[in-house]
N, CA, C and O atoms as a Maestro MAE file, in Angstrom:
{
 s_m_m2io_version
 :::
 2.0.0
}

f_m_ct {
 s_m_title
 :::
 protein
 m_atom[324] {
  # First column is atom index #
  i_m_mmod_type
  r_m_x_coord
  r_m_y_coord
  r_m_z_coord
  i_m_residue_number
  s_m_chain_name
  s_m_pdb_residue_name
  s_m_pdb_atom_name
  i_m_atomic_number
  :::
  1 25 -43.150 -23.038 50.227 1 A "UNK " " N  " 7
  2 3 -41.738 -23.202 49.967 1 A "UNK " " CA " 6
  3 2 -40.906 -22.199 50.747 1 A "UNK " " C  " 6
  4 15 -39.717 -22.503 50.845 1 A "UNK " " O  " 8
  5 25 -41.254 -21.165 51.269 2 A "UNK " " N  " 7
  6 3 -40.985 -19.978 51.410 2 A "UNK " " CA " 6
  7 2 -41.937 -19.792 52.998 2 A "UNK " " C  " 6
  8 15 -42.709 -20.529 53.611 2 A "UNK " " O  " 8
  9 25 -41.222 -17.974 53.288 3 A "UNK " " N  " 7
  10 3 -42.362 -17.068 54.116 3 A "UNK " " CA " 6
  11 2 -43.644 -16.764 53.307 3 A "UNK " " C  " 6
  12 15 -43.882 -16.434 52.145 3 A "UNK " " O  " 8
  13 25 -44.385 -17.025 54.448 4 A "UNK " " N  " 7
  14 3 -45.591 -16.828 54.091 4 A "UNK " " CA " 6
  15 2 -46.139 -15.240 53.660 4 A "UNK " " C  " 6
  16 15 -47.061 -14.856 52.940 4 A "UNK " " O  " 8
  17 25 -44.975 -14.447 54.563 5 A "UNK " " N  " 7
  18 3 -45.413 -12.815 54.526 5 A "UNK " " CA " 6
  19 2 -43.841 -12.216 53.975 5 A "UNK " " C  " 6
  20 15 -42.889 -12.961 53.743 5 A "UNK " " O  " 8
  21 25 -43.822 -11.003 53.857 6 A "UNK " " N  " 7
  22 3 -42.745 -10.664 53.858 6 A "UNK " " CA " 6
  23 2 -41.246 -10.509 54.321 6 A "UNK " " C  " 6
  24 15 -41.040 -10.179 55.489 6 A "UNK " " O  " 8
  25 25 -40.321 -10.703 53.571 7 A "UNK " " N  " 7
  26 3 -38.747 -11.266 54.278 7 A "UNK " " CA " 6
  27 2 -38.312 -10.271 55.200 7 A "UNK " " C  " 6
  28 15 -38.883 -9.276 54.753 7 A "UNK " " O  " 8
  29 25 -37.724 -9.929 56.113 8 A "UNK " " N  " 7
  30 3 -37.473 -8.348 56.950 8 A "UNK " " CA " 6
  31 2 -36.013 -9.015 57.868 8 A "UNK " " C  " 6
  32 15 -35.736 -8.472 58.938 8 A "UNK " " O  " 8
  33 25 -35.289 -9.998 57.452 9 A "UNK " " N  " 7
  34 3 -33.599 -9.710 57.340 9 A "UNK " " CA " 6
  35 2 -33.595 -10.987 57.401 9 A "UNK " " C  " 6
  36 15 -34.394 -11.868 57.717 9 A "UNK " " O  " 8
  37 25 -32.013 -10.882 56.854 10 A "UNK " " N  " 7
  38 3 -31.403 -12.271 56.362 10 A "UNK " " CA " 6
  39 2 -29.875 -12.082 56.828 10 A "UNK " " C  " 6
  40 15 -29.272 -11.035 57.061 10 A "UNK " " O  " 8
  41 25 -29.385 -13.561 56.900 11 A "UNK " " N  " 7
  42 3 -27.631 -13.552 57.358 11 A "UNK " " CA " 6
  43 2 -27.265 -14.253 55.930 11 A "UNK " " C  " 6
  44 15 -28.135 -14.517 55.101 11 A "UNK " " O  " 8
  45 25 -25.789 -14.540 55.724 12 A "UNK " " N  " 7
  46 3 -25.578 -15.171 54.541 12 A "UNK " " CA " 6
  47 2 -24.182 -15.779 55.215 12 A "UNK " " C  " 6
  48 15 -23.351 -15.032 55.732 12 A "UNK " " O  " 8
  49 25 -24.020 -17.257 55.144 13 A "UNK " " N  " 7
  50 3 -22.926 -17.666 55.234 13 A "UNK " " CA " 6
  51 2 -22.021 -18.078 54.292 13 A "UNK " " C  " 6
  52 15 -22.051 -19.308 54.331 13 A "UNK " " O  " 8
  53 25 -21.005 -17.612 53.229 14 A "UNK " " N  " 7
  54 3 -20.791 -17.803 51.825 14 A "UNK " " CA " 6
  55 2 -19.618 -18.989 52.375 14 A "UNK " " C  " 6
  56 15 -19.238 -19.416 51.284 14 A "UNK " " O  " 8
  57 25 -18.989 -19.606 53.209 15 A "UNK " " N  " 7
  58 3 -18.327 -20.523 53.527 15 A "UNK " " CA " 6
  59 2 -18.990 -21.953 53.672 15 A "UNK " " C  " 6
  60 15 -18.393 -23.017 53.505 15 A "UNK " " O  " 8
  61 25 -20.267 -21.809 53.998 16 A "UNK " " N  " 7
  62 3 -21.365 -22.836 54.638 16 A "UNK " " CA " 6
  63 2 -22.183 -23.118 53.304 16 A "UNK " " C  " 6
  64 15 -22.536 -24.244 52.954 16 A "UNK " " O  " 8
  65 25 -22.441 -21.920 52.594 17 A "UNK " " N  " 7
  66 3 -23.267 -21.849 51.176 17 A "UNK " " CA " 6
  67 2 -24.792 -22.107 51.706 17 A "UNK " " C  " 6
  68 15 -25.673 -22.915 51.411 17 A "UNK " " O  " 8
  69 25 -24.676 -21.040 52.622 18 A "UNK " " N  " 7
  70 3 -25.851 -21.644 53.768 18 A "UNK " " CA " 6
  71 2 -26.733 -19.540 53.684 18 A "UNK " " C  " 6
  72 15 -26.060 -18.519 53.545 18 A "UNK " " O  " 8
  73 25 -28.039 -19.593 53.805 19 A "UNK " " N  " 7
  74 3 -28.152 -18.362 54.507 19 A "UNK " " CA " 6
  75 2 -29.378 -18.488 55.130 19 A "UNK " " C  " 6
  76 15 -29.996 -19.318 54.464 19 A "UNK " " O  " 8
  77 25 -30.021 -18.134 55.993 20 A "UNK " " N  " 7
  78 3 -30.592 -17.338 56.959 20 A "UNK " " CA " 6
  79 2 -31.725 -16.291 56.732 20 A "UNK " " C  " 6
  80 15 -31.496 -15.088 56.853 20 A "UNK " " O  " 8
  81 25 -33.052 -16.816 56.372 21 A "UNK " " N  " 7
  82 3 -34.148 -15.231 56.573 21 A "UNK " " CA " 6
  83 2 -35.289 -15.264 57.370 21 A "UNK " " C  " 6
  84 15 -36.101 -16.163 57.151 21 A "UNK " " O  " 8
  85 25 -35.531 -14.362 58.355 22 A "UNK " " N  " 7
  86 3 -36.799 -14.057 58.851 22 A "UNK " " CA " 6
  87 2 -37.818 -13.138 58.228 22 A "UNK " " C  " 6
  88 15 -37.725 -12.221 57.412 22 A "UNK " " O  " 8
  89 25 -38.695 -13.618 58.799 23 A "UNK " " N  " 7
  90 3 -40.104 -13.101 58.342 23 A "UNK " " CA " 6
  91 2 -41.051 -12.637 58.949 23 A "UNK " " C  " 6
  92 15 -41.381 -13.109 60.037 23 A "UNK " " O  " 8
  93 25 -41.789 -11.464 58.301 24 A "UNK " " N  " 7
  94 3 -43.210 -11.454 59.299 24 A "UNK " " CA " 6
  95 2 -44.150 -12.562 59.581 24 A "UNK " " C  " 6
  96 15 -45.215 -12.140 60.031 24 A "UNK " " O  " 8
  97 25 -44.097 -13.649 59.476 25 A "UNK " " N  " 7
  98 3 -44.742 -15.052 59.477 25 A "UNK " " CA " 6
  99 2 -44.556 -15.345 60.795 25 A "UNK " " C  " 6
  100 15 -45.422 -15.982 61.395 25 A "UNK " " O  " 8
  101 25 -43.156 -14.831 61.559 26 A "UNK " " N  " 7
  102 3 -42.431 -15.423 62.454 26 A "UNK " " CA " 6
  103 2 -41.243 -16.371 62.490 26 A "UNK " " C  " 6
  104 15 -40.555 -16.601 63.485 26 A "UNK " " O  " 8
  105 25 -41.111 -16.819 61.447 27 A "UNK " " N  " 7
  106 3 -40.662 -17.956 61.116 27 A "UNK " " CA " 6
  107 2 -39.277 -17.547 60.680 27 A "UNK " " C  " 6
  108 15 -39.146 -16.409 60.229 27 A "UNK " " O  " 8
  109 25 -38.153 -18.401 60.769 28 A "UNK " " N  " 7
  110 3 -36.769 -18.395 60.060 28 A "UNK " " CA " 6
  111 2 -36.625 -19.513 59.375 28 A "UNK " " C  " 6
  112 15 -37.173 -20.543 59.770 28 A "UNK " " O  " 8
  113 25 -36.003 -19.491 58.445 29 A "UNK " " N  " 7
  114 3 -35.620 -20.599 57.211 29 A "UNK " " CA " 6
  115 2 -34.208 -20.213 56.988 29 A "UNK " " C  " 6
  116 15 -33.612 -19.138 56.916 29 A "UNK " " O  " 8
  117 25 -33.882 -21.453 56.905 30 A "UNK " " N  " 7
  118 3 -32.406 -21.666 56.454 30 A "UNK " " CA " 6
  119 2 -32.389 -22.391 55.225 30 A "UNK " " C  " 6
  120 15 -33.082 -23.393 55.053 30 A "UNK " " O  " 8
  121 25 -31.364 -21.758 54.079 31 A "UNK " " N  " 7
  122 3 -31.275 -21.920 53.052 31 A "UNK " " CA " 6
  123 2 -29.953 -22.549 52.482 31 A "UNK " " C  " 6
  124 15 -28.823 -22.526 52.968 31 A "UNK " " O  " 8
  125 25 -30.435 -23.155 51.240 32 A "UNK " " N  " 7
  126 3 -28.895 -24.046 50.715 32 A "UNK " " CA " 6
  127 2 -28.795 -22.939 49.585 32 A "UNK " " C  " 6
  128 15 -29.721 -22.840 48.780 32 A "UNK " " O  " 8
  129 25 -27.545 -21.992 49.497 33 A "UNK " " N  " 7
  130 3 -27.374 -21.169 48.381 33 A "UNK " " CA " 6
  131 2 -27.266 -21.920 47.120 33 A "UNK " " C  " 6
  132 15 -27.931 -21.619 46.128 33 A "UNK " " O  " 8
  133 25 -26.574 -22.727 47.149 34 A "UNK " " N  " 7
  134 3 -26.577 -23.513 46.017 34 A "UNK " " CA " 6
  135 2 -27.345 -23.966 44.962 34 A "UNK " " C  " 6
  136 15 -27.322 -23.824 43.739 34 A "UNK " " O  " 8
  137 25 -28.212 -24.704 45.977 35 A "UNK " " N  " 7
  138 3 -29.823 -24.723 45.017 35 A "UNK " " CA " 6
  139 2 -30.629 -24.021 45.099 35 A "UNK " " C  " 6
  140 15 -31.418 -23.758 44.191 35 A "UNK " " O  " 8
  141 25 -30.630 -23.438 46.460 36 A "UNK " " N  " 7
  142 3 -32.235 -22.079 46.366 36 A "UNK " " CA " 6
  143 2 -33.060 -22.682 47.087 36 A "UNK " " C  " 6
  144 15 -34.200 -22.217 47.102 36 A "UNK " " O  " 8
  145 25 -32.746 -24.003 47.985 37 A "UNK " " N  " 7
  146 3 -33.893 -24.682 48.763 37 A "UNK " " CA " 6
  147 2 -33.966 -24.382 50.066 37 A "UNK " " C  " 6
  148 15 -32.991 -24.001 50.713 37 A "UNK " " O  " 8
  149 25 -35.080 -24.526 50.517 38 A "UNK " " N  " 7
  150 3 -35.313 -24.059 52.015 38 A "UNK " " CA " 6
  151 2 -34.844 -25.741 53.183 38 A "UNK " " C  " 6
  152 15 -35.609 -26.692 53.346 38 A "UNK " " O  " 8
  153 25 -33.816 -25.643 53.625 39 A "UNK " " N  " 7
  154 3 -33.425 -26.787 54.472 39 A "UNK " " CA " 6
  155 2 -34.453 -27.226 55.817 39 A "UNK " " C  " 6
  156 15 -35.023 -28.289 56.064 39 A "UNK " " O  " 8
  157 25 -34.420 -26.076 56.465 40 A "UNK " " N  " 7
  158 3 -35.210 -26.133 57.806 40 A "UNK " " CA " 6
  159 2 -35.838 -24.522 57.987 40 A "UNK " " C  " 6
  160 15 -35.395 -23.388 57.806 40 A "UNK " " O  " 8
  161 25 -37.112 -25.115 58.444 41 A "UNK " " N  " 7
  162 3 -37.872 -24.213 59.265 41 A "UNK " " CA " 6
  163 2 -37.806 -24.358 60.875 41 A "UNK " " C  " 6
  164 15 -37.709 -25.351 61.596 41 A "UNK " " O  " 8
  165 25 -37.908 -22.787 61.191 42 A "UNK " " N  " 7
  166 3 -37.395 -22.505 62.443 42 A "UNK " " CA " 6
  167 2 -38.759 -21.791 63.361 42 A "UNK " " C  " 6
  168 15 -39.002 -20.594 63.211 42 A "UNK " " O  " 8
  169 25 -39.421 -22.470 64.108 43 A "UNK " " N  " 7
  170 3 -40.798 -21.936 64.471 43 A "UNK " " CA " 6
  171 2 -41.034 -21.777 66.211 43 A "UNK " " C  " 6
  172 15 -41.200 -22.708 66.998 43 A "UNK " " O  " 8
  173 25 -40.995 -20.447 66.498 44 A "UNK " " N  " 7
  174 3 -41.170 -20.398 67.878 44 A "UNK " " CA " 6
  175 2 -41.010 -18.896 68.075 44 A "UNK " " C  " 6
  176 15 -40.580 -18.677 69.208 44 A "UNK " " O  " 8
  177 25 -41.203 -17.800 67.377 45 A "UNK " " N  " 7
  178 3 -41.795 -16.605 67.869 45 A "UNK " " CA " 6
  179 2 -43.518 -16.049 67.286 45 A "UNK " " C  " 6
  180 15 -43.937 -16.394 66.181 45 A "UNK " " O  " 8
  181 25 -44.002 -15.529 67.851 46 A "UNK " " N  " 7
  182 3 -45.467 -15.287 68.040 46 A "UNK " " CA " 6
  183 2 -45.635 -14.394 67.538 46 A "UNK " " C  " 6
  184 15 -46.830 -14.119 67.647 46 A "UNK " " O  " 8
  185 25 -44.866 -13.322 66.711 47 A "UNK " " N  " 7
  186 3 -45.029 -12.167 65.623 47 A "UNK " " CA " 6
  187 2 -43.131 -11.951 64.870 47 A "UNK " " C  " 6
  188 15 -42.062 -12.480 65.172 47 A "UNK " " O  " 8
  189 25 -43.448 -11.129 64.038 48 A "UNK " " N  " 7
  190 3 -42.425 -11.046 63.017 48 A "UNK " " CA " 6
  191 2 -41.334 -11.080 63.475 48 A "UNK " " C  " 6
  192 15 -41.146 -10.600 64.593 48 A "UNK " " O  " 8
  193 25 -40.140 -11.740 62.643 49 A "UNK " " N  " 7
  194 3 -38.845 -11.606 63.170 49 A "UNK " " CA " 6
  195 2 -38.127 -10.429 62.408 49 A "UNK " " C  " 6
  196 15 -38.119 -10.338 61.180 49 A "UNK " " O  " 8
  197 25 -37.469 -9.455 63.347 50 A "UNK " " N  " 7
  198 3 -36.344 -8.403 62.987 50 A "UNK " " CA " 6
  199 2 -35.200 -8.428 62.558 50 A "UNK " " C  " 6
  200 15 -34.688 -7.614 61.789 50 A "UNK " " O  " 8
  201 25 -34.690 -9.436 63.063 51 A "UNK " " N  " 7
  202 3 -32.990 -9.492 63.112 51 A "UNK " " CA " 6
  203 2 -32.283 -11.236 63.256 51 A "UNK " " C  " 6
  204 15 -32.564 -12.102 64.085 51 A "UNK " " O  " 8
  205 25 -31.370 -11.277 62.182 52 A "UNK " " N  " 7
  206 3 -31.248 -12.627 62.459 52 A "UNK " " CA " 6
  207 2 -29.563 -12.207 62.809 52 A "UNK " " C  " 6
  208 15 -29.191 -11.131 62.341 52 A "UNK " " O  " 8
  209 25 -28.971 -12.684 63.277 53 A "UNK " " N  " 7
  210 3 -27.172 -12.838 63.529 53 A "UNK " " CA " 6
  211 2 -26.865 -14.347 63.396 53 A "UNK " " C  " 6
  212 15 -27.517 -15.271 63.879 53 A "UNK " " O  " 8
  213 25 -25.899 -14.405 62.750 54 A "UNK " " N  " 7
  214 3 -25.444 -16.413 62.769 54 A "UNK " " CA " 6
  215 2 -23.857 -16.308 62.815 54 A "UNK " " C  " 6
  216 15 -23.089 -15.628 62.135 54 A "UNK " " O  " 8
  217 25 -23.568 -17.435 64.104 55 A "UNK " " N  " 7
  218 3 -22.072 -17.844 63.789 55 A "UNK " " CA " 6
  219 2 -22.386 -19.257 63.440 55 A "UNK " " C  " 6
  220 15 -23.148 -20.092 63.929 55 A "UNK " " O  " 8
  221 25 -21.313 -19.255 62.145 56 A "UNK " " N  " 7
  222 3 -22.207 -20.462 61.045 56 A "UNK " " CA " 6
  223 2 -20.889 -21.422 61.662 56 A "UNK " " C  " 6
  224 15 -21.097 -22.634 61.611 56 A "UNK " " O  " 8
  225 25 -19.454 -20.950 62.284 57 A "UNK " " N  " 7
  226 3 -19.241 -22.026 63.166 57 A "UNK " " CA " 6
  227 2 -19.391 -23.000 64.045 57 A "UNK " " C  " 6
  228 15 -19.035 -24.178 64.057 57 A "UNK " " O  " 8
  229 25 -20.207 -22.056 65.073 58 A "UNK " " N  " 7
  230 3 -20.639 -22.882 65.899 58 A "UNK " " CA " 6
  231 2 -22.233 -23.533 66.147 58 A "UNK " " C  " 6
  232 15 -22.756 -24.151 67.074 58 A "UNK " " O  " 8
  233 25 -22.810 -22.938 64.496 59 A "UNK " " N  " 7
  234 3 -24.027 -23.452 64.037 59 A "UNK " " CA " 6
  235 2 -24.990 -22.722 65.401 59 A "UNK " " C  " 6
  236 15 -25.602 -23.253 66.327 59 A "UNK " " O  " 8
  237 25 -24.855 -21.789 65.150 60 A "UNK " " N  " 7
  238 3 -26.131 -21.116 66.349 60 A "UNK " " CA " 6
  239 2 -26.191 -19.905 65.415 60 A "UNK " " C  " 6
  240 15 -25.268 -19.509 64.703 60 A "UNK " " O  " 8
  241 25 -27.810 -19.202 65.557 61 A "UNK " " N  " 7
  242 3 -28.289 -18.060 65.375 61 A "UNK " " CA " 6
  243 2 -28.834 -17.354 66.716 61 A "UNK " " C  " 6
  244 15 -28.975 -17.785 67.860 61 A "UNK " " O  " 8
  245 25 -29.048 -16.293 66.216 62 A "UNK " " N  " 7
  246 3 -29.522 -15.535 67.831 62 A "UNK " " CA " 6
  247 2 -30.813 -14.408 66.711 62 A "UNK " " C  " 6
  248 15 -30.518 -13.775 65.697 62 A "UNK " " O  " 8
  249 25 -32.123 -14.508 67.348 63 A "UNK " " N  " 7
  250 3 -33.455 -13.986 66.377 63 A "UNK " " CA " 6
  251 2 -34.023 -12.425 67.306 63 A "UNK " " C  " 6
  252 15 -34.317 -12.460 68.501 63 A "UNK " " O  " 8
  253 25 -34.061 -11.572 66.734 64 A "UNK " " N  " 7
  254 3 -35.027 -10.785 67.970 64 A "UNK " " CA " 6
  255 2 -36.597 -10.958 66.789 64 A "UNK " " C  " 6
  256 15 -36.764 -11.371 65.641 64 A "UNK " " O  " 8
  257 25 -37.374 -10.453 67.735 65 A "UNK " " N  " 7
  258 3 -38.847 -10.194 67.217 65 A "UNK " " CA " 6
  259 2 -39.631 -9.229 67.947 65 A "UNK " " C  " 6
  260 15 -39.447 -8.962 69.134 65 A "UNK " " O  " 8
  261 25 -40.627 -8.644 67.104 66 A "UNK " " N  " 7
  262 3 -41.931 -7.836 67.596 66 A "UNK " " CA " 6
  263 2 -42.853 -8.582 68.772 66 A "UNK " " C  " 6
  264 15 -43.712 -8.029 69.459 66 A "UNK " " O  " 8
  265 25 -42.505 -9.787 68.817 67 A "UNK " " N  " 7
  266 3 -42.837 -10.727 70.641 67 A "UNK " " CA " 6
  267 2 -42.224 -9.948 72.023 67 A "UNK " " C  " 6
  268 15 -42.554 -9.814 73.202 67 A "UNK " " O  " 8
  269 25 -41.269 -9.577 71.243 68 A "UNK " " N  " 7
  270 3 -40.037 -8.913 72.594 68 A "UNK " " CA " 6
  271 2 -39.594 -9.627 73.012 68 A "UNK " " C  " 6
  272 15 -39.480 -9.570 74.236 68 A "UNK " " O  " 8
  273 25 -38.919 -11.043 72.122 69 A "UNK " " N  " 7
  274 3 -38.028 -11.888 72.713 69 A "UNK " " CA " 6
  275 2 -37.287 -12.255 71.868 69 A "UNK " " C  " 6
  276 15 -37.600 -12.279 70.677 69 A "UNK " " O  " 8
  277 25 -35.762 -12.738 72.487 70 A "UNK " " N  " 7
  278 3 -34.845 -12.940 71.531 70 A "UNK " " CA " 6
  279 2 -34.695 -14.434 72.125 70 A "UNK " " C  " 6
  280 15 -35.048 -14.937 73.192 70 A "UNK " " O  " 8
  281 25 -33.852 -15.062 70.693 71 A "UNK " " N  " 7
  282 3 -34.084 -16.624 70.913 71 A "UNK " " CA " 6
  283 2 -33.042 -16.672 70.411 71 A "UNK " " C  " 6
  284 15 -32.565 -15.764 69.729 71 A "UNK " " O  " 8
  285 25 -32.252 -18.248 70.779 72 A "UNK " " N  " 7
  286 3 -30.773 -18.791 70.385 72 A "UNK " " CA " 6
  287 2 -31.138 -19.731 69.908 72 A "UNK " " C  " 6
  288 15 -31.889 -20.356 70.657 72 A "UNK " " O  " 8
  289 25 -30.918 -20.329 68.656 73 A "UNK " " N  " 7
  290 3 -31.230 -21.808 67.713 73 A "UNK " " CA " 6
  291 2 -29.961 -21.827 67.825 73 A "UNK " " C  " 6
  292 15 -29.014 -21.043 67.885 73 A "UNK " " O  " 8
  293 25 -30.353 -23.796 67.847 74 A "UNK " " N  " 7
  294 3 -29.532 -24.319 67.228 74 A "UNK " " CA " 6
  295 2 -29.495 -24.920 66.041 74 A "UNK " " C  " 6
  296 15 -30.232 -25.889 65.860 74 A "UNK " " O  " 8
  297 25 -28.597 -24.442 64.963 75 A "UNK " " N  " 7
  298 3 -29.207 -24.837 62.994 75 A "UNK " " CA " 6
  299 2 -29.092 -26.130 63.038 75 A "UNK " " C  " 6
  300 15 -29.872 -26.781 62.343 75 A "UNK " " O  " 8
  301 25 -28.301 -26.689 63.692 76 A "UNK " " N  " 7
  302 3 -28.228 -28.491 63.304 76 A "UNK " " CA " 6
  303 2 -30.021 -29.109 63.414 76 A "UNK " " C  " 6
  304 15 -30.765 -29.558 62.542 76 A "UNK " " O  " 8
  305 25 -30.192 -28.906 64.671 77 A "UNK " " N  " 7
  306 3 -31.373 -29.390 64.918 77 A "UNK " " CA " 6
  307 2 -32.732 -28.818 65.505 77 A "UNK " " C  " 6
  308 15 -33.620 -29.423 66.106 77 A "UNK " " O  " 8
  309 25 -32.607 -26.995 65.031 78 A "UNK " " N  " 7
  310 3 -33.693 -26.408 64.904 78 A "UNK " " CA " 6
  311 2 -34.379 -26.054 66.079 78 A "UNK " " C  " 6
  312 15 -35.435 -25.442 65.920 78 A "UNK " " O  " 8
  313 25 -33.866 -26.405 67.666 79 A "UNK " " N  " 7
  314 3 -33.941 -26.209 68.551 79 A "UNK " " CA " 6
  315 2 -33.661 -24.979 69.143 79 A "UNK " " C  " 6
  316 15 -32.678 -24.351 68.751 79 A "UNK " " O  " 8
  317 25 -34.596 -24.400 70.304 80 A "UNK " " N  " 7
  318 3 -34.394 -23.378 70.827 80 A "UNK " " CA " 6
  319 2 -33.658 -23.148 72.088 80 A "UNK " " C  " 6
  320 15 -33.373 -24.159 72.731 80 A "UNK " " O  " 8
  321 25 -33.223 -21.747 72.659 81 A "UNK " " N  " 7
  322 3 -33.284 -22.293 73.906 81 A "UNK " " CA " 6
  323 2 -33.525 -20.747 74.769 81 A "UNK " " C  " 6
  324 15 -33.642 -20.736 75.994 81 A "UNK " " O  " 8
  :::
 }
 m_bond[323] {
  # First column is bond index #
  i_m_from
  i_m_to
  i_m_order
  :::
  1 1 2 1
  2 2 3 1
  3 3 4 2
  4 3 5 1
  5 5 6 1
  6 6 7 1
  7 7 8 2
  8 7 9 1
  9 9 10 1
  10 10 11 1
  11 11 12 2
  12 11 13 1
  13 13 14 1
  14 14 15 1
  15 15 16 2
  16 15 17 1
  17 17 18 1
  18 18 19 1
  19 19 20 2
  20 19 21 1
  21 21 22 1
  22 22 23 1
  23 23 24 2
  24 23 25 1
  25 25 26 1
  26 26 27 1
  27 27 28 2
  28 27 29 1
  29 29 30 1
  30 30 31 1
  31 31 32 2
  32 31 33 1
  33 33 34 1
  34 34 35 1
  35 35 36 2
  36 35 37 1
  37 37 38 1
  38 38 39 1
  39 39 40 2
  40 39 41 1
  41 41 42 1
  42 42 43 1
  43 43 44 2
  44 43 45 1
  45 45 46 1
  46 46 47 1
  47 47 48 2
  48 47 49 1
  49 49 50 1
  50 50 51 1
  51 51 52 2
  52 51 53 1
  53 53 54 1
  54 54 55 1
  55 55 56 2
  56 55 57 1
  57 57 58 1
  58 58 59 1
  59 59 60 2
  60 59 61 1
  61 61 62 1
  62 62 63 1
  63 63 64 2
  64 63 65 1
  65 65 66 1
  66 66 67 1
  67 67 68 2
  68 67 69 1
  69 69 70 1
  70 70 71 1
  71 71 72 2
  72 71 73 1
  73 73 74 1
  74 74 75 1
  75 75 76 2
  76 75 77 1
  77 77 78 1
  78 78 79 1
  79 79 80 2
  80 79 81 1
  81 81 82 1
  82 82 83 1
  83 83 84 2
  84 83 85 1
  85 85 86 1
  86 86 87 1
  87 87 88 2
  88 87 89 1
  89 89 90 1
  90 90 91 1
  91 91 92 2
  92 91 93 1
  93 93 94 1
  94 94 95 1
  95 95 96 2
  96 95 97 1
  97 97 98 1
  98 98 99 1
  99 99 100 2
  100 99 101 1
  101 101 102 1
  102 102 103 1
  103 103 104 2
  104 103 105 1
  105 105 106 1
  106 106 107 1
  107 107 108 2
  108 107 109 1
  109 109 110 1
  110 110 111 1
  111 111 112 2
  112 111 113 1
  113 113 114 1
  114 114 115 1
  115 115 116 2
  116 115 117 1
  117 117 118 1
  118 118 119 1
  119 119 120 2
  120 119 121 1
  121 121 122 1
  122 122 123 1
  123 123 124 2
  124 123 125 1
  125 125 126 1
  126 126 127 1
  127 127 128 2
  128 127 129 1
  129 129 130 1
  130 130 131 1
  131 131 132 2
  132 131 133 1
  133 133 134 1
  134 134 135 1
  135 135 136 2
  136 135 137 1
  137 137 138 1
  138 138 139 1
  139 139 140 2
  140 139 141 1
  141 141 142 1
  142 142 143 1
  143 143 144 2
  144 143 145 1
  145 145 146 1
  146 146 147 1
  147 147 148 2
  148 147 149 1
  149 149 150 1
  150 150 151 1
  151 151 152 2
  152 151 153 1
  153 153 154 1
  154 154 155 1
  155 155 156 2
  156 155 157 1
  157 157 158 1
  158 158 159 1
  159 159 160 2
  160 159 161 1
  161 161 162 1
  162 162 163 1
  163 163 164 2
  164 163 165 1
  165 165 166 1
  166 166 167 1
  167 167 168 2
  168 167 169 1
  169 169 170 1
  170 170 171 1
  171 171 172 2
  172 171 173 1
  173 173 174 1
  174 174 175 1
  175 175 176 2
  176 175 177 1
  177 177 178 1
  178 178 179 1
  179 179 180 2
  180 179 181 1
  181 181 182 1
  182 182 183 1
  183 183 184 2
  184 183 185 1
  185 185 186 1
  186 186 187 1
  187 187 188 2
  188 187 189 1
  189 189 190 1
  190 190 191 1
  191 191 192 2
  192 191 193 1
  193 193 194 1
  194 194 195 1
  195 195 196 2
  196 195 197 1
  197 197 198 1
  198 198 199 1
  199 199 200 2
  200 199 201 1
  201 201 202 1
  202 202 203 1
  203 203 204 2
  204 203 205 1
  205 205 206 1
  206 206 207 1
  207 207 208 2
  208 207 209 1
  209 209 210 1
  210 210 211 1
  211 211 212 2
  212 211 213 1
  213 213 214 1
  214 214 215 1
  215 215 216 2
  216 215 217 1
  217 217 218 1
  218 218 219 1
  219 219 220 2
  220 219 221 1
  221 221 222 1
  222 222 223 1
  223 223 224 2
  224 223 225 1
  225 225 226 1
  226 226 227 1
  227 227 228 2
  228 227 229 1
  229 229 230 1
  230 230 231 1
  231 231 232 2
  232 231 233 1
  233 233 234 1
  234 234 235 1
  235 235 236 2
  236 235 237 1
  237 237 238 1
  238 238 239 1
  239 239 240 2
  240 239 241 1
  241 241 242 1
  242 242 243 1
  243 243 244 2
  244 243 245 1
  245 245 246 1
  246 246 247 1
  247 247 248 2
  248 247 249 1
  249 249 250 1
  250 250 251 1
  251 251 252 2
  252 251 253 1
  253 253 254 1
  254 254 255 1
  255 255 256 2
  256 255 257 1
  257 257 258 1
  258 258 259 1
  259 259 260 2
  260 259 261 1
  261 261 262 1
  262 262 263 1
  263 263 264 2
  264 263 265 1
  265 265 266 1
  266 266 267 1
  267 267 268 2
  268 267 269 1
  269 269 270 1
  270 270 271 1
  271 271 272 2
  272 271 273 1
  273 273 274 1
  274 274 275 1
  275 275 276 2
  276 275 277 1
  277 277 278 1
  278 278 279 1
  279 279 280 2
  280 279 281 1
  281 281 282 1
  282 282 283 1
  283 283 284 2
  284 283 285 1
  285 285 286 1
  286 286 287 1
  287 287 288 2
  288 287 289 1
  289 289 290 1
  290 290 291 1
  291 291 292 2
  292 291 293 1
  293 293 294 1
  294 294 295 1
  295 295 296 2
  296 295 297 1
  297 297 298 1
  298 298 299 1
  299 299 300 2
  300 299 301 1
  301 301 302 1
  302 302 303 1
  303 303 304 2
  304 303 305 1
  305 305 306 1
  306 306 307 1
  307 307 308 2
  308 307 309 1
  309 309 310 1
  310 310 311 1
  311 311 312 2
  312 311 313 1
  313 313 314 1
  314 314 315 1
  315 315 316 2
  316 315 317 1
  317 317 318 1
  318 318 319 1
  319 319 320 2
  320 319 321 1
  321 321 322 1
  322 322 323 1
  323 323 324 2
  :::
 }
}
């Protein structure tokens, strides 16, 4: 339902009712505050994620990780680039 390992940062969009957490899993999940459900999983770094940033306008996050790479999603459709 969740990270598999421990959470190590989150964004919160209280306009969107939306938030944002990475994990040592690698993985980011985006969340519906509302209910507490996990919407989408976000899969494409190769060790833990550090840092999440989101402009919940223009529906993009930006991820760093212990890979040594930072990545730009897009939340609509979970895509990288």
């Amino acid at each position: 339902r969740g990270h598999s390992g421990a959470v190590t940062c989150a964004a919160t969009g209280r306009e969107v009712q939306r938030a944002i957490s990475g994990g040592y899993d690698g993985q980011l999940i985006i969340w519906d505050l509302a209910t507490g459900a996990p919407l989408r999983t976000l899969s494409g770094h190769a060790d833990a994620v550090n840092c999440v940033a989101v402009d919940w306008a223009t529906g993009r996050a930006l991820s760093g990780s212990d890979d040594h790479s930072l990545r730009c999603w897009r939340l609509d459709d979970g895509s990288c680039s």
